[in-house]
C-alpha positions as CSV (number, residue, x, y, z in Angstrom):
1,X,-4.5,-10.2,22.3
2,X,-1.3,-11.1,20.5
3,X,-3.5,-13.7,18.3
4,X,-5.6,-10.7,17.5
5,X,-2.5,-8.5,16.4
6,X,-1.1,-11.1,14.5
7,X,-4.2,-12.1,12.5
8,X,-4.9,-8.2,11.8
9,X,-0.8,-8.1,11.0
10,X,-1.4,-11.2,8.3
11,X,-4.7,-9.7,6.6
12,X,-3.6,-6.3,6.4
13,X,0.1,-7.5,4.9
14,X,-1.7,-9.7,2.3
15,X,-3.9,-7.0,1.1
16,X,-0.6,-4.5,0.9
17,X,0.5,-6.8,-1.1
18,X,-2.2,-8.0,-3.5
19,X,-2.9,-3.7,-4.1
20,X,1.1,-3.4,-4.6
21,X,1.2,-6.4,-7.3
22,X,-2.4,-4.9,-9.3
23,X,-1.2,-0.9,-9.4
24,X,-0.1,0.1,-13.1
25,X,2.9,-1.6,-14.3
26,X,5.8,-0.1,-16.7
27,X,6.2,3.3,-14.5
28,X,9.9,2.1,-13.4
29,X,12.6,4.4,-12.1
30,X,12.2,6.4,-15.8
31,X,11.1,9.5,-13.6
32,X,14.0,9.5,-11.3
33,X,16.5,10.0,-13.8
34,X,14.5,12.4,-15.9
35,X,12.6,10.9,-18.4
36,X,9.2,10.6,-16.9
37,X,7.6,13.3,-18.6
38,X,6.6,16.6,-16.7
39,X,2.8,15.6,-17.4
40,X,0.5,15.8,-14.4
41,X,-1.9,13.0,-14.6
42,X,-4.6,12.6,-12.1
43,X,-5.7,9.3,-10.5
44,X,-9.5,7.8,-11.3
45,X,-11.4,5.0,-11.0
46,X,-10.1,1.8,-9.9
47,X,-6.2,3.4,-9.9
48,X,-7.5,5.7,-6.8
49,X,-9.1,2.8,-5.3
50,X,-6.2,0.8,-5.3
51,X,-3.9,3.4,-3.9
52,X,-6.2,4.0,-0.8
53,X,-6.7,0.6,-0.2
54,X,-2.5,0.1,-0.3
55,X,-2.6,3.4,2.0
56,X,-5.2,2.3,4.2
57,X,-3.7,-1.2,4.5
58,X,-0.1,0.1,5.0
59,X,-1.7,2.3,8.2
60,X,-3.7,-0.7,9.9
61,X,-0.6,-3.1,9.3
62,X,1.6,-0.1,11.3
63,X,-1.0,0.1,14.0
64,X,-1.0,-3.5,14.7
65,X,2.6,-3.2,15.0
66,X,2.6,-0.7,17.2
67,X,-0.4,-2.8,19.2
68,X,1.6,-6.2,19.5
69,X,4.3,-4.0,20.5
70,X,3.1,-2.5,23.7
71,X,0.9,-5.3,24.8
């Protein structure tokens, strides 16, 4: 079981960070100190996919955390 977790702990890592590395670039930390713009700017397309895959992959890495854990 702990070759299971770990395998599922690899893949899940990987894909965090292959959907970190592709999401929009230049947003820096411009928004913290204010100069962000107060626009609100929905997400579409391949933008939302990306951030429910990084979601997504976050959850199932902290699940098979939480599964090599206890077993």
């Amino acid at each position: 079981m702990d070759t299971i977790a770990t395998v599922v702990q690899v893949v899940t890592l990987i894909l965090v960070i292959i959907a970190v590395l592709l999401q929009q670039k230049g947003t820096g930390l411009s928004g913290v100190f204010g100069g962000g713009g107060a626009s609100y700017k929905t997400k579409r397309g391949a933008e939302k996919f990306l951030i429910y895959l990084t979601s997504g992959s976050a959850f199932l890495f902290l699940l098979a955390t939480i599964w090599q854990l206890l077993s």
